[in-house]
MIDO-65269 format. One record per residue: x, y, z of N, C-alpha, C in turn; residue in one letter. Coordinates in steps of 0.05 Angstrom, whole numbers, padded with zeros to 5 digits, always signed. Layout:
BEGIN
XYZXYZXYZa
...
END
This chain:
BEGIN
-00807-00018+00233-00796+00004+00217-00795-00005+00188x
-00806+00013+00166-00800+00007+00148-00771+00000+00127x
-00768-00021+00124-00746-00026+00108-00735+00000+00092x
-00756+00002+00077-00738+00028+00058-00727+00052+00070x
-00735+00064+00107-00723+00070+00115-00693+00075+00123x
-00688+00048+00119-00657+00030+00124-00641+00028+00105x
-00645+00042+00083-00641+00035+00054-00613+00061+00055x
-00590+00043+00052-00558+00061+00051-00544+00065+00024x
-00540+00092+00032-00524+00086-00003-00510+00066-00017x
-00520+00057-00034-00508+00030-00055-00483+00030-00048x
-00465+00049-00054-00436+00053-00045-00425+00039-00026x
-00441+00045-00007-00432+00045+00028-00444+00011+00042x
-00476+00000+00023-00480-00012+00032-00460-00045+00013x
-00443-00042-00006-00424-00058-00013-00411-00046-00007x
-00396-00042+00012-00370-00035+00027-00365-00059+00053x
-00343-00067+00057-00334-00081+00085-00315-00055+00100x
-00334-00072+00131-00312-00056+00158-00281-00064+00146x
-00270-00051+00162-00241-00064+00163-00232-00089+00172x
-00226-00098+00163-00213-00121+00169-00199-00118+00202x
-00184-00101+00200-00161-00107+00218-00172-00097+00252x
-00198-00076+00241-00211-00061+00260-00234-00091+00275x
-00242-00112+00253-00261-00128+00262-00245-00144+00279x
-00218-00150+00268-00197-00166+00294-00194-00152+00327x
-00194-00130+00320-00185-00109+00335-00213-00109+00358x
-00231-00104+00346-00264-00118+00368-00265-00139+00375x
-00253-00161+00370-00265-00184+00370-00238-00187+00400x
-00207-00174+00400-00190-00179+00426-00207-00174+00436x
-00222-00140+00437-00238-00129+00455-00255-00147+00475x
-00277-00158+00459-00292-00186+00460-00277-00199+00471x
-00258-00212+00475-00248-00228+00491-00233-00227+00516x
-00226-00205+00514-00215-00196+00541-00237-00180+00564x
-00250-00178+00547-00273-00171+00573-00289-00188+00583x
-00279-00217+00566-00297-00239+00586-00272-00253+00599x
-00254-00241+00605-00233-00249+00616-00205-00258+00610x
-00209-00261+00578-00178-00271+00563-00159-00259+00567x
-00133-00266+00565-00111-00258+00566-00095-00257+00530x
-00092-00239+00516-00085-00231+00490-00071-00219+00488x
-00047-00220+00483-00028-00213+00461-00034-00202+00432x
-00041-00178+00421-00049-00171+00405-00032-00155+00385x
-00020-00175+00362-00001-00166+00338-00016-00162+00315x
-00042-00142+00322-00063-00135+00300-00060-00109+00286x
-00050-00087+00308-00057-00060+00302-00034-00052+00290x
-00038-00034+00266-00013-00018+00260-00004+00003+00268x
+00002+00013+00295+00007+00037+00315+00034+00019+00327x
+00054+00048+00336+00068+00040+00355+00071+00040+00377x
+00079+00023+00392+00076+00024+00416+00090+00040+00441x
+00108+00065+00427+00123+00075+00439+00110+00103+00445x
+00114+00120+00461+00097+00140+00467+00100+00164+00455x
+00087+00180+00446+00093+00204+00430+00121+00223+00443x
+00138+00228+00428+00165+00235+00440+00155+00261+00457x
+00170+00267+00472+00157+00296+00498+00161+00322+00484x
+00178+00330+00469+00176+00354+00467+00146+00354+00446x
+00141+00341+00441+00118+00341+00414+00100+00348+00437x
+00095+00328+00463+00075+00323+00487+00070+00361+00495x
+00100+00362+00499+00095+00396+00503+00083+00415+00491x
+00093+00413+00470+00085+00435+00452+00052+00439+00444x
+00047+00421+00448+00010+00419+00449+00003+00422+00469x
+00011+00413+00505+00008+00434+00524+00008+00464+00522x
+00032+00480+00511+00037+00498+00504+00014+00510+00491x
+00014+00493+00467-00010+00502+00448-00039+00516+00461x
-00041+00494+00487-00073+00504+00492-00066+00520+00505x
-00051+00521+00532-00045+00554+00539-00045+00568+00535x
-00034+00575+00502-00031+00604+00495-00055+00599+00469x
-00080+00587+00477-00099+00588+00458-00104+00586+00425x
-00092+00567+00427-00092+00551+00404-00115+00530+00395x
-00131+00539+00406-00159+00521+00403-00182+00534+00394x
-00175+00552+00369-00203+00554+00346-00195+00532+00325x
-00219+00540+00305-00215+00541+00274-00189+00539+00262x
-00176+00528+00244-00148+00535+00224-00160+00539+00197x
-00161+00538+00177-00160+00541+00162-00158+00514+00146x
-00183+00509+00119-00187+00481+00115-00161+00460+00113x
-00147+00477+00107-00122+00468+00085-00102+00466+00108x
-00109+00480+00124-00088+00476+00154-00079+00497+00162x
-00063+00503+00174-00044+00521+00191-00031+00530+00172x
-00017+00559+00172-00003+00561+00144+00026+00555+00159x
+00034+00561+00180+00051+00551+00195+00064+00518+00192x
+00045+00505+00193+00048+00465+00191+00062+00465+00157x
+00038+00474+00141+00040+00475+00119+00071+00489+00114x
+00081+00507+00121+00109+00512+00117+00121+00490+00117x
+00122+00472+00141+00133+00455+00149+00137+00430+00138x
+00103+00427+00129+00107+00400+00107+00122+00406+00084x
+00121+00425+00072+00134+00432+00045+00161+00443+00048x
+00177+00439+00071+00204+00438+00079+00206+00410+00084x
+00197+00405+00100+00193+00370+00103+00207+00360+00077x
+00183+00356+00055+00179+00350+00025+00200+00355+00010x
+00220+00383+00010+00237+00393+00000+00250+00371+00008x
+00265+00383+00036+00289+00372+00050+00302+00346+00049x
+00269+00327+00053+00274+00299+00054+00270+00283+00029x
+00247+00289+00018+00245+00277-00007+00255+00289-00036x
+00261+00312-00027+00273+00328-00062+00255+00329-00080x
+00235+00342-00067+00210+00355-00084+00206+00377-00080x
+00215+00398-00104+00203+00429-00108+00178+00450-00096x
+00177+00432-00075+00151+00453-00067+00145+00469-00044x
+00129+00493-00049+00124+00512-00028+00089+00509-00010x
+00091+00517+00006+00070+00515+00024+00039+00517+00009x
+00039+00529-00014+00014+00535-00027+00011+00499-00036x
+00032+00495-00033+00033+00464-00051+00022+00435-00031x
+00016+00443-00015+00005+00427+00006-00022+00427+00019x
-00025+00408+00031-00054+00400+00039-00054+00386+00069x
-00061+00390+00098-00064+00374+00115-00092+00374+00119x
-00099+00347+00136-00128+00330+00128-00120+00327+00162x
-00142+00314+00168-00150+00292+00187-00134+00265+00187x
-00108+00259+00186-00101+00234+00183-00089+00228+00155x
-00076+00214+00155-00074+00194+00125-00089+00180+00119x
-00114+00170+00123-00139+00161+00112-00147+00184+00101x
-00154+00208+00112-00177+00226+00100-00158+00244+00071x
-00129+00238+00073-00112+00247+00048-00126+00220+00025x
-00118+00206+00032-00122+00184+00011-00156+00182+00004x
-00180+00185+00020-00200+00185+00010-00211+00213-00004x
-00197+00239+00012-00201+00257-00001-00200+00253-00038x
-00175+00248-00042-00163+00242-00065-00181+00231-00088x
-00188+00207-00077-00205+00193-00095-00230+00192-00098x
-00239+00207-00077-00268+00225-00078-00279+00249-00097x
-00250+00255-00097-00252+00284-00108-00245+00280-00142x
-00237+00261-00148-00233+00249-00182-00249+00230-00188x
-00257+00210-00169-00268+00175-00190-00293+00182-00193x
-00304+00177-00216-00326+00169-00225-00336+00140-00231x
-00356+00139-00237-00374+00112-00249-00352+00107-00275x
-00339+00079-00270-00332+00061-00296-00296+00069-00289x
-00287+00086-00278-00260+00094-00267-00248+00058-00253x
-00228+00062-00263-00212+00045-00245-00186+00049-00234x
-00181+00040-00205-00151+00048-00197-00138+00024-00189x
-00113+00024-00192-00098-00004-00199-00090+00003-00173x
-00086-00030-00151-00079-00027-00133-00061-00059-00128x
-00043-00051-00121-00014-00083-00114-00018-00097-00092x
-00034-00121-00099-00051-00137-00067-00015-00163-00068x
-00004-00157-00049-00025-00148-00014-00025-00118-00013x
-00042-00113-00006-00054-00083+00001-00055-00067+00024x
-00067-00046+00031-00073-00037+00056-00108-00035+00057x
-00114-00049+00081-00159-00060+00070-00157-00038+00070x
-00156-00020+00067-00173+00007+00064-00180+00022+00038x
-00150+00010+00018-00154+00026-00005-00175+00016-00019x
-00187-00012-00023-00213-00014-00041-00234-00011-00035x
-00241-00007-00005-00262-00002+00009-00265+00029+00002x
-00244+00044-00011-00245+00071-00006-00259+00076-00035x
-00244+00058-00056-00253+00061-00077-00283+00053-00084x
-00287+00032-00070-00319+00022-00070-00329+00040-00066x
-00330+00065-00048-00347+00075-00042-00345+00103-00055x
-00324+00108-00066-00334+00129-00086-00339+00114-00116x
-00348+00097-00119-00370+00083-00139-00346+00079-00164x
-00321+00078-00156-00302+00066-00180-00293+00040-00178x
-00278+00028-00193-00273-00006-00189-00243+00000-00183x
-00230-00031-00168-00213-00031-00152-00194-00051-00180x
-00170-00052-00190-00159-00062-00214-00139-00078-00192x
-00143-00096-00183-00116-00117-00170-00091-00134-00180x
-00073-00131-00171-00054-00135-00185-00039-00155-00172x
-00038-00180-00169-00029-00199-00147+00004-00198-00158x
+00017-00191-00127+00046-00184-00128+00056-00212-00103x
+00064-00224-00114+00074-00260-00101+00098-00266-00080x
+00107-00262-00072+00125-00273-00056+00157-00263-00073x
+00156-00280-00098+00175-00282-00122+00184-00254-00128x
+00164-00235-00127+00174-00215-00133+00184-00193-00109x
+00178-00201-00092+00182-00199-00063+00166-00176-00059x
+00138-00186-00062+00108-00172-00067+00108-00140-00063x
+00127-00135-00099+00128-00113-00111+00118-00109-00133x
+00102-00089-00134+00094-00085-00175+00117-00088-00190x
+00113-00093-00212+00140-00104-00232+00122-00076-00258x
+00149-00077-00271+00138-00056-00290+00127-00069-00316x
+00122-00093-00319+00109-00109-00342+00090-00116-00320x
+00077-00124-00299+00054-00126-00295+00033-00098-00286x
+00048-00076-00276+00035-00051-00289+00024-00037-00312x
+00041-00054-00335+00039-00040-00367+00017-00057-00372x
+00016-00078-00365-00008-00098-00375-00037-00091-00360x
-00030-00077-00332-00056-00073-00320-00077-00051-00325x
-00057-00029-00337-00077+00000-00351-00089-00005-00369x
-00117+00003-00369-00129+00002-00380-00141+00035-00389x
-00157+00050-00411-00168+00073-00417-00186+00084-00389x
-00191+00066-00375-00210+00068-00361-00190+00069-00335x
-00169+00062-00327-00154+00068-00304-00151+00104-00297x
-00159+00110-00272-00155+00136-00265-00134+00137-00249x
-00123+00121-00236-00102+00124-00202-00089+00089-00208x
-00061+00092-00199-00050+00075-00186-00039+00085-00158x
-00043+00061-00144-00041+00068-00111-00011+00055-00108x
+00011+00066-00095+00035+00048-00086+00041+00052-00068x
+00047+00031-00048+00063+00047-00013+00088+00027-00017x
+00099+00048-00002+00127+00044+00001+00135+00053+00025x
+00148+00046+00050+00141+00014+00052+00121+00003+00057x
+00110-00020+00047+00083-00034+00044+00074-00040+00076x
+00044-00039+00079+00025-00053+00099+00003-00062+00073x
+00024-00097+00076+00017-00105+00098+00057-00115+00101x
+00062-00121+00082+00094-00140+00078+00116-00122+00085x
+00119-00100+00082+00144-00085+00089+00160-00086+00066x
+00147-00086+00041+00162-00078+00021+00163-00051+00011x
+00200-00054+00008+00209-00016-00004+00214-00029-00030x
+00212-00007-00044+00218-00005-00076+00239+00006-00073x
+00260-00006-00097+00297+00013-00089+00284+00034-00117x
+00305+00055-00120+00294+00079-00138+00298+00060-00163x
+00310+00042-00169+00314+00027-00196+00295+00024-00206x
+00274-00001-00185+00246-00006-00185+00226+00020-00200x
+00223+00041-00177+00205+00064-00181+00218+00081-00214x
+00238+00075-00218+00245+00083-00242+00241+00065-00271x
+00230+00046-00265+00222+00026-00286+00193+00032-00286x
+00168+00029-00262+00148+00036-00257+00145+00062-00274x
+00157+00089-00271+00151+00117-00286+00157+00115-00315x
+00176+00090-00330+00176+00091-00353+00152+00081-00368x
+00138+00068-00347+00110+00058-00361+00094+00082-00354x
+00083+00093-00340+00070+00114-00327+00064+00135-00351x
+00095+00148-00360+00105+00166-00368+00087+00162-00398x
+00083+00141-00404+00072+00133-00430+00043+00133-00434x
+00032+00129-00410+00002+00133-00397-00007+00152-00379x
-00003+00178-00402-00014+00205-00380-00039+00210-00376x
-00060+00193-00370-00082+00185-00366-00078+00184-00334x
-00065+00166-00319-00063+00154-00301-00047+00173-00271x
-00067+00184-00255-00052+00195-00232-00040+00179-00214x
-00022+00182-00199-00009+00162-00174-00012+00175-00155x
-00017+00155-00132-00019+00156-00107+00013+00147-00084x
+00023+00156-00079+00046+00151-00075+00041+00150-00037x
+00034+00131-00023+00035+00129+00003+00055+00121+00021x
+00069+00144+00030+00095+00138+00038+00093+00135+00078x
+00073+00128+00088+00058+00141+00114+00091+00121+00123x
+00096+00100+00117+00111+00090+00128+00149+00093+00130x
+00147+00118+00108+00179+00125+00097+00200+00119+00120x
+00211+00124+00143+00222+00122+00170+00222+00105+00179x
+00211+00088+00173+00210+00060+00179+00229+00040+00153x
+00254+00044+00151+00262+00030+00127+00287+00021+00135x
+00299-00009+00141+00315-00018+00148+00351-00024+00132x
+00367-00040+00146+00382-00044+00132+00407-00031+00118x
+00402+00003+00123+00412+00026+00119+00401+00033+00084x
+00381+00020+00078+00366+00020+00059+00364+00051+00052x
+00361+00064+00029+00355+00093+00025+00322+00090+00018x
+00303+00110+00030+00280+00109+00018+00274+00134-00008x
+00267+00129-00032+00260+00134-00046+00222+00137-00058x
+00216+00166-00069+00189+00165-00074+00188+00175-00102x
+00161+00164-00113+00159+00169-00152+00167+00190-00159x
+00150+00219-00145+00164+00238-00154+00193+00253-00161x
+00212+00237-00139+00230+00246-00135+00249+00229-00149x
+00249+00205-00163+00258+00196-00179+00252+00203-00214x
+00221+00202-00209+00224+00212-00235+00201+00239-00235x
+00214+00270-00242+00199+00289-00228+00184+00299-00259x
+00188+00287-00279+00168+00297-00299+00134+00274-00294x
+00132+00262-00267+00109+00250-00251+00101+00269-00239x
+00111+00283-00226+00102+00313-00206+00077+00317-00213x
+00070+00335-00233+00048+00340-00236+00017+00323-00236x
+00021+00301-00236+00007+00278-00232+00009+00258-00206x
+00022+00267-00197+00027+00248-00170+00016+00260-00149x
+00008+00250-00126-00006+00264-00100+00019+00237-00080x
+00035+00260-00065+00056+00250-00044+00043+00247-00015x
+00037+00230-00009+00014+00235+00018+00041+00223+00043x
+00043+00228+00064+00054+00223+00086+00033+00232+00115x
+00056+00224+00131+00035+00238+00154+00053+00237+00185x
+00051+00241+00207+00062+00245+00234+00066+00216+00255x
+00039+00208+00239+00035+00173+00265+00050+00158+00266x
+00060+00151+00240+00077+00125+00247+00104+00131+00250x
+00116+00157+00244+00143+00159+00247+00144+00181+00274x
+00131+00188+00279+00126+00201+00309+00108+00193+00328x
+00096+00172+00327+00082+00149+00348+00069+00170+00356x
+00048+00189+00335+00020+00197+00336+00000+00190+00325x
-00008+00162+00322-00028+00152+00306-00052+00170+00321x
-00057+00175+00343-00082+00184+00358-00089+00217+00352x
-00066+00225+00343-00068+00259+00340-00077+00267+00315x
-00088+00241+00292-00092+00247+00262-00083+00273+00245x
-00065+00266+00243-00052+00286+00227-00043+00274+00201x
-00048+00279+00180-00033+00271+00148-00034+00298+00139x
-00015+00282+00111-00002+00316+00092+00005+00307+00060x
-00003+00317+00047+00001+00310+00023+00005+00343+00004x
+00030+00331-00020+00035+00348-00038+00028+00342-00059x
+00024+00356-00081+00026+00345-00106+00008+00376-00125x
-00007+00368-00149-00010+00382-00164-00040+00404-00152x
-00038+00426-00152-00055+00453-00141-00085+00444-00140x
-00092+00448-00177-00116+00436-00177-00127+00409-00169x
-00124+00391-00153-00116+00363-00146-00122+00378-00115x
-00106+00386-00098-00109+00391-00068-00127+00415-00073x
-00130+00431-00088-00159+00452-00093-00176+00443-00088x
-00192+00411-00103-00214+00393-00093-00207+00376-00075x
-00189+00372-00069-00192+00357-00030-00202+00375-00019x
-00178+00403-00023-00195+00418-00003-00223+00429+00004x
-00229+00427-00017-00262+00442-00023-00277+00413-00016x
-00269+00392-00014-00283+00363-00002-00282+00368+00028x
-00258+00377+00036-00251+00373+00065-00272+00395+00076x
-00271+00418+00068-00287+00435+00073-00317+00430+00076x
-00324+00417+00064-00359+00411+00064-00356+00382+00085x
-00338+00369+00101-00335+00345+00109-00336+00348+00134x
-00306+00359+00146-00288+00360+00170-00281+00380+00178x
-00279+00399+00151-00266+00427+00156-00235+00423+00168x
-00219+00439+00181-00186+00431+00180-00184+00419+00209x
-00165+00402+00202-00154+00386+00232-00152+00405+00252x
-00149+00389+00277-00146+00396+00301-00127+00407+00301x
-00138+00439+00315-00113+00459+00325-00096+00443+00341x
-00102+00434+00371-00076+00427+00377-00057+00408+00369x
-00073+00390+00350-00057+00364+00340-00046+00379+00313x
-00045+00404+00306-00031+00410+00289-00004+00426+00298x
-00010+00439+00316+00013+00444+00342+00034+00430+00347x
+00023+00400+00344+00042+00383+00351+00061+00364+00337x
+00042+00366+00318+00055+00364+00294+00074+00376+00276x
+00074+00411+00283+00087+00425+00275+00126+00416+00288x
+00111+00422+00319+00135+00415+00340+00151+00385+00326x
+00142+00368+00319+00147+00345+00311+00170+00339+00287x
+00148+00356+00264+00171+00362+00246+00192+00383+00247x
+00189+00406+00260+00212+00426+00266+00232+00415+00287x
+00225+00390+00307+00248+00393+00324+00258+00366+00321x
+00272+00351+00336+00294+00339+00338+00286+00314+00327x
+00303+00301+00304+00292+00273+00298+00309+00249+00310x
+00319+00254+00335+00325+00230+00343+00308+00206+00350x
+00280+00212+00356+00267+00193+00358+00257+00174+00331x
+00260+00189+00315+00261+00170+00282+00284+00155+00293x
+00307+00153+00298+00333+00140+00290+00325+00120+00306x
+00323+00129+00335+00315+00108+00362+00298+00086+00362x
+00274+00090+00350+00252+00075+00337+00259+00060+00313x
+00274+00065+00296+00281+00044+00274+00303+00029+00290x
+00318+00034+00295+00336+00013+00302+00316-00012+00327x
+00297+00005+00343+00286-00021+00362+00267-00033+00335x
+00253-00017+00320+00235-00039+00305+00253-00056+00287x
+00282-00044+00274+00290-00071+00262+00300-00097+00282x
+00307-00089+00305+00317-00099+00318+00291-00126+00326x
+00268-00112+00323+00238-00130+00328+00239-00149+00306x
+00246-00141+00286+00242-00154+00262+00254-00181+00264x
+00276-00174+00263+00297-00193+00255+00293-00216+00290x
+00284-00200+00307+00265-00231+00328+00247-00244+00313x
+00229-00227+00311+00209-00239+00295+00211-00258+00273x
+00220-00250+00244+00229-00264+00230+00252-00293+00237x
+00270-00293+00264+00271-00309+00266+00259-00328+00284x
+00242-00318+00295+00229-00340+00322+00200-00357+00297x
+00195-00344+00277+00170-00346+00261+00184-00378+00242x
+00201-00368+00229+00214-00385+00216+00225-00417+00225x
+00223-00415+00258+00233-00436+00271+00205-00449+00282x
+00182-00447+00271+00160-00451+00284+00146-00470+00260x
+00141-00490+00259+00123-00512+00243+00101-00497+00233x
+00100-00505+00199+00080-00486+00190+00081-00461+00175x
+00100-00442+00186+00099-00419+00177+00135-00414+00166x
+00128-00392+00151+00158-00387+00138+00150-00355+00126x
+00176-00341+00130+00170-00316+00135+00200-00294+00121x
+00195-00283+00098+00213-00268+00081+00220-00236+00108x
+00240-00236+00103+00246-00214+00120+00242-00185+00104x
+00219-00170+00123+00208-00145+00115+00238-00122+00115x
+00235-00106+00086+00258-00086+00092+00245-00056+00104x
+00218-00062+00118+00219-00042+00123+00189-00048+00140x
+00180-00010+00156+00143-00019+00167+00147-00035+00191x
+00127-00043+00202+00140-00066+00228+00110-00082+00229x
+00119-00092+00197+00091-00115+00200+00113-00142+00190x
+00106-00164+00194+00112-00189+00185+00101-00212+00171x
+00088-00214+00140+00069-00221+00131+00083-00259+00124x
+00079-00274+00141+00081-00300+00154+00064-00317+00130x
+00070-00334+00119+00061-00351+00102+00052-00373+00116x
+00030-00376+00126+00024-00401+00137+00004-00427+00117x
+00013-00435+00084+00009-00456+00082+00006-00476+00090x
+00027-00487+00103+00034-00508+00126+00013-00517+00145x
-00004-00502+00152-00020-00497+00164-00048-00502+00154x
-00051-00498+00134-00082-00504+00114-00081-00537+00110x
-00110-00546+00121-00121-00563+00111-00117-00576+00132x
-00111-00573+00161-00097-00586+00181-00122-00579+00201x
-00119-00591+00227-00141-00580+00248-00120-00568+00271x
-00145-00558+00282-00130-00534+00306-00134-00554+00328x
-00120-00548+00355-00117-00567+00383-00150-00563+00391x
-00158-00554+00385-00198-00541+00391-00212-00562+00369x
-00202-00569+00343-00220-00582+00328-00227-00567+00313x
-00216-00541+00306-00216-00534+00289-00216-00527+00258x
-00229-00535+00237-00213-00547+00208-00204-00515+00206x
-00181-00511+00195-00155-00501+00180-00158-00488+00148x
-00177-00482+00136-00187-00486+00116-00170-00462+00100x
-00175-00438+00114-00164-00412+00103-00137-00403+00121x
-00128-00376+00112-00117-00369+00136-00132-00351+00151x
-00161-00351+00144-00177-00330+00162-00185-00356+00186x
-00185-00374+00179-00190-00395+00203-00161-00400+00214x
-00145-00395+00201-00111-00404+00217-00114-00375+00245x
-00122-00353+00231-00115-00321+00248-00141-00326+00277x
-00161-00338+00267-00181-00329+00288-00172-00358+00307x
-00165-00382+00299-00161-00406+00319-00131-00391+00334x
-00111-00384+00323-00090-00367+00336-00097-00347+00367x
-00126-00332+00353-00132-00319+00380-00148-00334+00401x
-00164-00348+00395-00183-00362+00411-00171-00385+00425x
-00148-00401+00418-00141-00422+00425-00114-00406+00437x
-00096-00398+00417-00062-00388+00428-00070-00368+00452x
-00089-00346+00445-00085-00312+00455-00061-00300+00439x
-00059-00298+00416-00046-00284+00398-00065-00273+00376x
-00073-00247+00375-00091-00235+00349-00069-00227+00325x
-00080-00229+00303-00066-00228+00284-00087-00231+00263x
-00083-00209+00239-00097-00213+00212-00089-00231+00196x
-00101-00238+00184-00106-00261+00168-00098-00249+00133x
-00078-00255+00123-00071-00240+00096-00086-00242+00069x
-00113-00260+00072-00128-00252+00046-00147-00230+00050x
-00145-00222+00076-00157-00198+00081-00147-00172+00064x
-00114-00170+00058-00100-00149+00044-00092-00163+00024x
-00113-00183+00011-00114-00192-00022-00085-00212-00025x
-00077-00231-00013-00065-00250-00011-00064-00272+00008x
-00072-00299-00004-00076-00314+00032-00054-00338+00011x
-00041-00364+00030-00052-00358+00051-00032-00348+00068x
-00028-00322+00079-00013-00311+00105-00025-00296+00123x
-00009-00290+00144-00019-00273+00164-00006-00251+00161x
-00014-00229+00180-00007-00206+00177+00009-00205+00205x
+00032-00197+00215+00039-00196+00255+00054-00173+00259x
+00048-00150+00266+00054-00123+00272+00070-00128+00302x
+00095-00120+00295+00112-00126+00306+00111-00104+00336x
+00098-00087+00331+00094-00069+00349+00093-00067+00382x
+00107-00086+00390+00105-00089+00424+00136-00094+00437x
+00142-00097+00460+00169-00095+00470+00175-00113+00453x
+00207-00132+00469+00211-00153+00461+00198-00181+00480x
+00195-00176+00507+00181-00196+00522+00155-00206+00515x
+00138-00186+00499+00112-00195+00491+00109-00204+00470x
+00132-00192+00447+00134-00215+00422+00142-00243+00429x
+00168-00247+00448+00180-00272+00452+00156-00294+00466x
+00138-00289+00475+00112-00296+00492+00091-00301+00472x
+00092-00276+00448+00075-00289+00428+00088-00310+00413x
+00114-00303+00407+00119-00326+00380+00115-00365+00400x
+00118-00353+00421+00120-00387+00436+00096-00390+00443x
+00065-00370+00450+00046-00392+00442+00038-00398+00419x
+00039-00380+00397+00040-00397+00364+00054-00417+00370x
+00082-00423+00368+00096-00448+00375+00081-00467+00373x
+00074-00463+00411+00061-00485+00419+00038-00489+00400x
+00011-00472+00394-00006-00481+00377+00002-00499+00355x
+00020-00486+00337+00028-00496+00306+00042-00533+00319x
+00062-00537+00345+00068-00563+00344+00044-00579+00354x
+00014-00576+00358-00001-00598+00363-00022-00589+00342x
-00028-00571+00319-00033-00579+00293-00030-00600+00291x
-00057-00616+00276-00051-00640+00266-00068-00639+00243x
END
């Protein structure tokens, strides 16, 4: 076959898979030749979509809820997000003011599809989530990285924002709480951030809150707009159903922000995907209109994960580990660990060699943190009972005490 046949868009053909998805094949790969894995890779939870949500999408197909919606969604959901949005975050908006997608990926690529051009840049706070520069690669703009350290308790600071805009910056990206570290911004923070912003009306924000519900400590969560709302018009508020209703599988995301802004998602989504799934919008609806005790139930077991985690990690040779205020990832510093060999003979070199000798030798998967633009750490999604964490952190253990 001829080569030039094979020939992919420039875009697409400098793009990387996911990181976390290549970990995520590679358990696959190993458990089908028989391994036994423990896998603290995926960012999903492990708890089952709460029942009345289960129902109400039963319901849904019964009473025929399985055409077409409308690109932009359901006008029904859409009520709902922009009560949502009101209620919880204290943002002014009505249903026209909203957008549901396919997921919180397809909000966030919509976005930057539908604005970046050639020579555009969007500032993004590594550690990151792999997805956002892969997203930007491929709509042909540059990725502006901003290394956020430990010290700052890997948060943008508002003097390394002011220094990072450039004429040429179109988007800054911020999640709150972070994947990969579990860092929340208190409103103090996000209120130092908008005084630089405020001065550079050039610059839209991306405000990814997929993780809001997830925030420990009795911590309050706070988002840009709603601290500082003369941002509104420039900000795109993206959320979504998965991680705070343990529907990662039903792709559902939702984002508010300025008309003209979700006018071209939508007219993107439209020539793309056209509107999410009727019944997973069904269920979604059910989700946000009814009872949030399963938010409450779910944070208290994931902090309750945490604070295992963080301490079984910390008592383990090698690694040392800041406690996440939020998210249910655990981003593990394994210096300690570099330059050392694995019980296999391994050399130790990165922490992409610390994460893959972990699975192959321990049966523990886990990303490797220069994957989300900081090494050297891991990434460990706390996401499983407590018997299968306590089983992971003791074969790390064991691995890290015959490091040598």
């Amino acid at each position: 076959m001829s080569s030039d046949i094979q020939r992919l868009n420039r875009h697409l053909a400098s793009a990387l898979p996911s990181a976390t998805y290549r970990i995520i094949d590679r358990v696959a790969e190993r458990r089908a030749q028989g391994a036994t894995i423990i896998s603290l890779c995926a960012g999903e939870p492990d708890f089952d979509t709460p029942e009345p949500v289960r129902d109400a999408a039963i319901r849904a197909i019964g009473q025929g809820h399985t055409r077409y919606t409308q690109v932009a969604g359901a006008r029904s959901l859409r009520e709902a997000v922009a009560a949502k949005f009101r209620g919880e975050n204290g943002l002014d908006v009505g249903w026209q003011d909203t957008l549901v997608c396919n997921g919180g990926k397809q909000v966030i690529y919509n976005a930057l599809a539908a604005t970046l051009n050639e020579g555009d840049q969007v500032i993004i706070p590594a550690p990151y989530w792999v997805s956002y520069p892969e997203m930007v690669q491929l709509c042909g703009a540059q990725s502006c990285f901003v290394t956020c350290h430990a010290a700052s308790g890997f948060k943008l600071t508002a003097a390394a924002l002011a220094a990072a805009i450039t004429p040429q910056t179109r988007w800054l990206i911020l999640n709150s709480p972070s994947n990969p570290t579990g860092a929340v911004y208190s409103r103090d923070e996000l209120a130092a951030l908008a005084d630089v912003l405020l001065a550079h009306p050039h610059v839209l924000i991306l405000a990814d809150d997929i993780y809001e519900h997830l925030i420990f400590d009795d911590q309050l969560f706070h988002t840009l707009a709603q601290v500082e709302p003369r941002l509104a018009a420039r900000t795109l508020t993206m959320n979504g159903v998965s991680k705070a209703y343990a529907m990662t599988g039903w792709r559902i995301g939702f984002a508010t922000g300025p008309r003209w802004l979700l006018q071209a998602m939508e007219t993107l989504q439209g020539q793309q995907t056209s509107g999410a799934g009727s019944i997973s919008q069904q269920a979604a609806l059910a989700a946000l209109e009814g009872p949030k005790d399963f938010i409450h139930s779910s944070r208290i077991a994931f902090q309750k994960r945490r604070d295992l985690m963080v301490d079984q990690l910390n008592s383990i040779p090698g690694l040392e580990c800041t406690s996440p205020a939020g998210a249910f990832y655990a981003f593990a510093c394994c210096a300690g660990l570099i330059g050392r060999t694995s019980p296999a003979g391994r050399v130790l070199s990165t922490d992409e060699d610390v994460a893959l000798a972990l699975l192959d030798e321990a049966g523990v998967a886990v990303v490797h943190g220069s994957a989300f633009g900081l090494g050297p750490y891991i990434r460990i999604a706390y996401a499983l009972d407590d018997a299968l964490l306590r089983r992971a952190c003791e074969a790390i253990r064991r691995f890290c005490m015959v490091v040598r």
